[in-house]
N, C-alpha and C positions, 0 to 999 in steps of 0.2 A: 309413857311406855306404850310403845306400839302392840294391838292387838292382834292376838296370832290368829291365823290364817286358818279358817278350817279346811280340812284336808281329808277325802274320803279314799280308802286304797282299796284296790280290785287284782286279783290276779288270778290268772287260770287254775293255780294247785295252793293248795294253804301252806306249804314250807313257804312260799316267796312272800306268798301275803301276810306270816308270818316276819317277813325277814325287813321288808318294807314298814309295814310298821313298831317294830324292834329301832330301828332306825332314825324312823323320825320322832320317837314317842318323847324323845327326850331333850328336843330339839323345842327352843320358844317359841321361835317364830310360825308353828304353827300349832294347831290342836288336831288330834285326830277325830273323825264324826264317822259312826257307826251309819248302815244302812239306813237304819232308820229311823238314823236324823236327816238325812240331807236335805227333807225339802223342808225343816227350819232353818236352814241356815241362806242368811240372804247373798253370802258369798264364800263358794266354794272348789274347791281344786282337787280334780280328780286325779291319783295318781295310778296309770295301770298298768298290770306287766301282763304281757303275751309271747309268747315262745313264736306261734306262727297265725294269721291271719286265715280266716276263715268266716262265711257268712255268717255263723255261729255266735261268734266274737264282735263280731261288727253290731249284730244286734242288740251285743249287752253294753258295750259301748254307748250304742245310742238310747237304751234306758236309763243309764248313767245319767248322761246330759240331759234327758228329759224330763231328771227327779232333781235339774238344780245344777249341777256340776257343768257350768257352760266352758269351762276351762281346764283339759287335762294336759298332765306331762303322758307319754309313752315310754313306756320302756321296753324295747323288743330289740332284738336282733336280723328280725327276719322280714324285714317291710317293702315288700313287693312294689315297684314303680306305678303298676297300675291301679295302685290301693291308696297314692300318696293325697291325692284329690280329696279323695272320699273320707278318709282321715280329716286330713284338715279342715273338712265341713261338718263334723262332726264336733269342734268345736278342738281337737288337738292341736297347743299351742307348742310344744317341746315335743321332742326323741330325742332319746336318750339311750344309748346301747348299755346291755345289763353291767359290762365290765368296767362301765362306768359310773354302776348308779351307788356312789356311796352318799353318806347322809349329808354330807355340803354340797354337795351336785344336785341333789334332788332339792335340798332349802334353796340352792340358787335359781333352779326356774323356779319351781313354784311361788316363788317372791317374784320373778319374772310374769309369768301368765298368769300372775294377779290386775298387775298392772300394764296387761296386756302385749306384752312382750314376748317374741319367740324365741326357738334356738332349735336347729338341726346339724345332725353332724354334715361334715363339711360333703360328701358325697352326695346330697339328699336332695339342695339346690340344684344342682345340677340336672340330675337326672328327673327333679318335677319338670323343670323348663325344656326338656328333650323331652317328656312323657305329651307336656300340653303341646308343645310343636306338632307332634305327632298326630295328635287329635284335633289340632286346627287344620293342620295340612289335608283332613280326609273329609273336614268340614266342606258343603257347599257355600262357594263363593258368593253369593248374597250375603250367608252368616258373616262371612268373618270381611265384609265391607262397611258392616254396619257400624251406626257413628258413635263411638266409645261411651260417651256419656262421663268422660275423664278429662278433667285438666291437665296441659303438659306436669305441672308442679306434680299433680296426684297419679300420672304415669310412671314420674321417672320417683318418686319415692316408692309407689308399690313395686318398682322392678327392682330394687337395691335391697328392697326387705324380702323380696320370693330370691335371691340370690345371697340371704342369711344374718345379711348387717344387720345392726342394731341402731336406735333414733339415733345415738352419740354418732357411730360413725356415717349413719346417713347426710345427718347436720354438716359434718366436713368434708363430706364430699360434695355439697350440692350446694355448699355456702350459706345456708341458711341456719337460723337457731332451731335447735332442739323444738320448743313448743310450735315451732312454723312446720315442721312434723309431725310432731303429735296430732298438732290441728288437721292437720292434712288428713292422716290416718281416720281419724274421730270424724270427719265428715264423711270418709267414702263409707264406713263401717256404718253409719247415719242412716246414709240414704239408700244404700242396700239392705239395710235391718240385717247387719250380719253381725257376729258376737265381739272377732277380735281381728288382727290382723293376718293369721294363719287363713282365717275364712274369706278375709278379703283377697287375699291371693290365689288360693285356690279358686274362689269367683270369677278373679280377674282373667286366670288365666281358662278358665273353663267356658266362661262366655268369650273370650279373645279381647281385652279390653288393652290387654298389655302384651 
């Protein structure tokens, strides 16, 4: 029997943080952990809901993470392009919009960004990859000459995963097996000391690597 998942929920008003854990409480695959468990628990998923982003929010966010939770889903509707970065360094491996967060959707990342897997709705790739253009483009050109410190193999997979696929369908695109990805991923996240692949993307694309 597989052991469930603990799972700590956060949300701006208590009806939601009510409704999110109403939701998964009943669910096996995970367990829910109070505040003041999380930093027992040696692997945890935060799940958070926010109406609209603010510095406010950002900070509890990263107390979250700092108490343990290196892996949240989001649930927001209102996720500003120039917030998409800063998120994803924060250790957010899902978004998730509210009208979609029912109790199989939220077990299915969070069994995702356990095993370090993402998911953004289909709008979200895109406009990260417009948002870092933007921010390269205003970069000085020494920066963004500088030499990647990336293998072709470990470019074109972090460019297929900041554009939403997943290992399966990166493996068929790029002809290689599932674990020659993984491995790929598990190295760059290595040697950057970053948590999951959402953070290696936002890295990549923040430093210009990709």
């Amino acid at each position: 029997m597989t052991t469930p998942i603990p799972v700590f929920v956060r949300a701006e008003d208590p009806l939601t943080a009510v409704g999110l854990e109403a939701a998964l409480k009943s669910r096996p695959e995970v367990t829910l952990v109070g505040k003041d468990n999380i930093t027992a628990c040696t692997v945890a998923v935060a799940v958070a809901a926010v109406e609209a982003f603010s510095d406010a929010t950002v900070r509890a966010l990263r107390a979250v993470s700092s108490r343990g939770c290196s892996r949240m889903v989001l649930v927001t509707d209102g996720l500003a392009e120039e917030r998409l970065l800063e998120v994803a360094a924060m250790g957010v491996c899902a978004v998730l919009p509210r009208a979609e967060a029912t109790a199989c959707r939220l077990v299915q990342l969070i069994v995702g960004a356990t095993a370090g897997q993402g998911s953004l709705p289909a709008a979200l790739p895109g406009r990260l990859l417009a948002h870092a253009g933007r921010v390269q483009r205003k970069a000085p050109s020494a920066v963004r000459e500088q030499p990647t410190g990336l293998s072709e193999r470990e470019m074109r997979v972090l460019q297929l995963v900041s554009e939403g696929y997943d290992t399966r369908e990166i493996a068929r695109r790029l002809s290689y097996s599932e674990r020659t990805v993984k491995s790929a991923l598990h190295d760059i996240t290595s040697r950057y000391r970053l948590k999951n692949r959402s953070q290696a993307v936002a890295y990549a694309l923040r430093e210009g690597l990709i």
